[in-house]
Structure formats: structure tokens, C-alpha cells
C-alpha positions, 0 to 999 in steps of 0.5 A: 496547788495553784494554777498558771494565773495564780502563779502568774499574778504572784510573779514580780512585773520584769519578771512576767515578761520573761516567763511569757517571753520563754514559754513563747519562744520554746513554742514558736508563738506570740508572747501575747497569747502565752500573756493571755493564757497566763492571766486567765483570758484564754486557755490552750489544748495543745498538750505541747504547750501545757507540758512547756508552761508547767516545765517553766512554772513548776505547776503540774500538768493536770493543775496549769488550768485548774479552777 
């Protein structure tokens, strides 16, 4: 199963914007931050934020930050 980076880095440019740009706004915060979770930089452990990114990318839980 791939993680959030692995999803990411496979999505086309437009479309990466958009996928940080919806996961940011359903959590109220910096697309900037969701970007940086989403290429690896950084990681959250806000389970409200790691239920909304695996909504949006179709990853399970328990695999967004799996190595």
C-alpha cells in the first residue's frame, strides 16, 4: 500500500495544488503545511488531519505515514 508521498509525488502538478488546497481547507490551515506533510517534510498527529488526508487520498489510516 503506498503513503501520502507516494500518492502525491504520482499526482499530475494542477492537480497536487488542488489536493493540498482541499485537505487545508477542511482543516482550517496553510496549504503550505499540508504541501509539506505531503512531500515528506513533515508529519502531523492530529488524528483529525490524518482521517481528512486519508478521506481525500483514498490511503488508509494506519498507511498516510508508513515508511
Amino acid at each position: 500500500m503506498e503513503n501520502l508521498r507516494v500518492f502525491y509525488s504520482k499526482l499530475e502538478r494542477g492537480e497536487k495544488m488542488k489536493f493540498c488546497m482541499s485537505v487545508a481547507d477542511a482543516l482550517d490551515m496553510s496549504v503550505d503545511a499540508v504541501i509539506r506533510w505531503c512531500q515528506g517534510r513533515g508529519k502531523t498527529k492530529d488524528e483529525k488531519a490524518i482521517k481528512v488526508l486519508s478521506e481525500c487520498s483514498g490511503i488508509p489510516v494506519e498507511f498516510i505515514f508508513a515508511k
